[in-house]
C-alpha positions in Angstrom: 13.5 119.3 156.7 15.7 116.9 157.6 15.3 114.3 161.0 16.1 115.6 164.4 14.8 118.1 167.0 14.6 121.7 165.3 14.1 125.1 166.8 10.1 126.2 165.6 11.3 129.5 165.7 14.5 129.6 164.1 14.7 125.9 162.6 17.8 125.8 164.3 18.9 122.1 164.8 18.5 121.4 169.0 19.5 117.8 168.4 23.4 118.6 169.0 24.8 120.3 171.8 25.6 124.1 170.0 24.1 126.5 171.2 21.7 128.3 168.4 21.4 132.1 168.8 17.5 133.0 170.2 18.1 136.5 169.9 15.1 137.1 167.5 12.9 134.7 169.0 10.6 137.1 170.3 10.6 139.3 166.8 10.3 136.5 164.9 7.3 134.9 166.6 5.0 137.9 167.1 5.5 138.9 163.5 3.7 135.5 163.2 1.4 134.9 165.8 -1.4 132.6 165.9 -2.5 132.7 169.7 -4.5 129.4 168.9 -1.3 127.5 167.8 1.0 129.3 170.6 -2.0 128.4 173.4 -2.1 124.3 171.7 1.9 124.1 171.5 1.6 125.4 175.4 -0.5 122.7 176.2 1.3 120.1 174.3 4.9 120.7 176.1 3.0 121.1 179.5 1.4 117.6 179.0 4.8 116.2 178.0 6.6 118.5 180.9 4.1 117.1 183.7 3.9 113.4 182.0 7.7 113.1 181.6 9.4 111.0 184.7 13.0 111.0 183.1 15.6 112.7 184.7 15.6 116.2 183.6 18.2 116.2 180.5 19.3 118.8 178.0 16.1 118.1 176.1 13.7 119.4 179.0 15.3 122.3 179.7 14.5 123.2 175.7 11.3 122.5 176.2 10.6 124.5 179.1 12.3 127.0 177.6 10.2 126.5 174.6 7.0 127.2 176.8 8.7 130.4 178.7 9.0 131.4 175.0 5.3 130.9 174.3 4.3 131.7 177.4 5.6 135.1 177.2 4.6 135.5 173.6 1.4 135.3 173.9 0.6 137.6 176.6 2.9 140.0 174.9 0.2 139.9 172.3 -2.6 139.9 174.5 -1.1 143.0 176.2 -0.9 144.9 173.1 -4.4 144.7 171.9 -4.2 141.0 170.2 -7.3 139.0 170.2 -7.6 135.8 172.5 -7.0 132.5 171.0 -10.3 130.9 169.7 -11.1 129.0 172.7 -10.8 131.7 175.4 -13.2 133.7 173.5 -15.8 131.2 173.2 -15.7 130.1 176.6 -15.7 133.6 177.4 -19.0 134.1 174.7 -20.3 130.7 176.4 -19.7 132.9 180.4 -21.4 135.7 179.0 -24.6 134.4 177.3 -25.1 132.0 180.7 
């Protein structure tokens, strides 16, 4: 793939100002889910989101969008019967045999 900021959804390029269509975000990602990569790319763009002291540019607002998008996706999944990322469910194994 070429160099630039891309969509991880779509692989739409977000390094120019168009607009990409995110209509089949939501399809597109549960049909792939991996809660333990949605709930490490959540913490990832929260570390940068809380770290980042630049004004807020058009490059923020994607990534906060970006987490919505995770955010949402993964308790979609949850919702709907999906297991737990790998984490939860050993600390939740860990709660349980204290």
């Amino acid at each position: 793939m070429p160099e630039g900021k891309f969509c991880p959804v779509c692989d739409a390029d977000t390094s120019t100002d168009e607009p990409h269509n995110k209509a089949d975000h939501a399809t597109a990602w549960e049909s792939s889910m991996d809660p333990d990569s949605n709930l490490e790319e959540q913490r990832q763009l929260a570390g940068k989101l809380l770290a980042d002291e630049r004004e807020a540019d058009e490059h923020y607002y994607i990534d906060v969008e970006r987490l919505c998008e995770l955010v949402e996706s993964l308790d979609k999944w949850i919702k709907r019967g999906g297991f737990l990322p790998k984490e939860w469910r050993d600390a939740r194994t860990a709660a349980q045999g204290s």
